[in-house]
C-alpha positions in Angstrom: 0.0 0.0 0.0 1.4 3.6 -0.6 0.0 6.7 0.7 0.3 9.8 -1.1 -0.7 13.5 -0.2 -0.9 16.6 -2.2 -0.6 19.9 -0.9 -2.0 22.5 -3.5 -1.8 26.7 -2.6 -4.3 28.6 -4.5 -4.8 32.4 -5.1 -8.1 33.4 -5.0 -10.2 36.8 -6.2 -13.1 36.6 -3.7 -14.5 39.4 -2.0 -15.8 37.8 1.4 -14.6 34.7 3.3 -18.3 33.4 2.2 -17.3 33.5 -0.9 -14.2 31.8 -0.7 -16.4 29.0 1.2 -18.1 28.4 -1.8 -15.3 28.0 -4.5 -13.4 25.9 -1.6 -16.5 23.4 -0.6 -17.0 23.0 -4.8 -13.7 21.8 -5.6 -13.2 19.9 -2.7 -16.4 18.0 -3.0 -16.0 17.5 -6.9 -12.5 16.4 -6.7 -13.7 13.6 -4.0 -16.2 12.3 -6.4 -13.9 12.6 -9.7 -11.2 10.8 -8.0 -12.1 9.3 -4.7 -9.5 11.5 -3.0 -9.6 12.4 0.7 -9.7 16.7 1.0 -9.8 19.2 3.3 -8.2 22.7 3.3 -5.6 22.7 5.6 -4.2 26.0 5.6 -5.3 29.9 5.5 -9.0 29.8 6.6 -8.8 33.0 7.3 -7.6 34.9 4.7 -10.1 35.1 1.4 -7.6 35.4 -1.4 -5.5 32.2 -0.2 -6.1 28.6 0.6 -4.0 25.2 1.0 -5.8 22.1 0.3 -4.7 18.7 0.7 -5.6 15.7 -1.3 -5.0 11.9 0.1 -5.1 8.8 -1.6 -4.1 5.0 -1.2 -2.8 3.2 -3.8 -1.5 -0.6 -5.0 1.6 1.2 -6.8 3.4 4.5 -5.8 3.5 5.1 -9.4 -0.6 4.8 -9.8 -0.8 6.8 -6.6 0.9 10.0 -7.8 -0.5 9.5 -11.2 -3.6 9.9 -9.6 -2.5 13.0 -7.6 -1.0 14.5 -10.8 -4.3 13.9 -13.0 -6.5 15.9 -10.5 -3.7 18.9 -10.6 -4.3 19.3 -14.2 -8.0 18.8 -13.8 -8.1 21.8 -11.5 -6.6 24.0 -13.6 -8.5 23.1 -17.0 -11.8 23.0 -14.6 -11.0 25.8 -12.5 -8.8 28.8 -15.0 -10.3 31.4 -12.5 -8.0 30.1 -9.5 -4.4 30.3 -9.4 -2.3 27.7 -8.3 0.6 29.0 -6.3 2.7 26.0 -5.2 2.2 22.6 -5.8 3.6 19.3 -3.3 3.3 15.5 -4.0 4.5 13.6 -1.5 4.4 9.5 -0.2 3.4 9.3 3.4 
């Protein structure tokens, strides 16, 4: 078994913390019915135009695990061209 995380920064242009909630809860939930990830943000709840979210999965190979993690990266940004993505970390656990 091979756990893998993926930390992803985003910059945001919402006007309210409510707002940001939105955007947030959508691509977390989609992404965790796309590709059966575990995701929460993890970072900047506070602050409107930045959140972290982290993405978990568990995989037979490393190499299936981070393909995975990889897939959903370029999903976010061809689903998603109004966020940012600052920084990007893939990681085995």
């Amino acid at each position: 078994m091979y756990v893998y995380a993926c930390r992803i920064q985003l910059f945001l242009t919402a006007q309210s913390l409510k707002e940001k909630r939105g955007v947030v809860k959508s691509v977390l939930a989609r992404s965790r019915n796309r590709f059966n990830v575990a995701a929460a943000e993890v970072e900047h709840h506070d602050r409107k135009d930045t959140a972290v979210l982290a993405f978990v999965t568990v995989a037979a190979s490393g190499i299936q695990a981070r393909s995975l993690l990889q897939h959903l990266e370029t999903w976010l940004v061809e689903e998603r061209p109004d966020l940012e993505i600052a920084a990007v970390e893939i990681e085995e656990r």
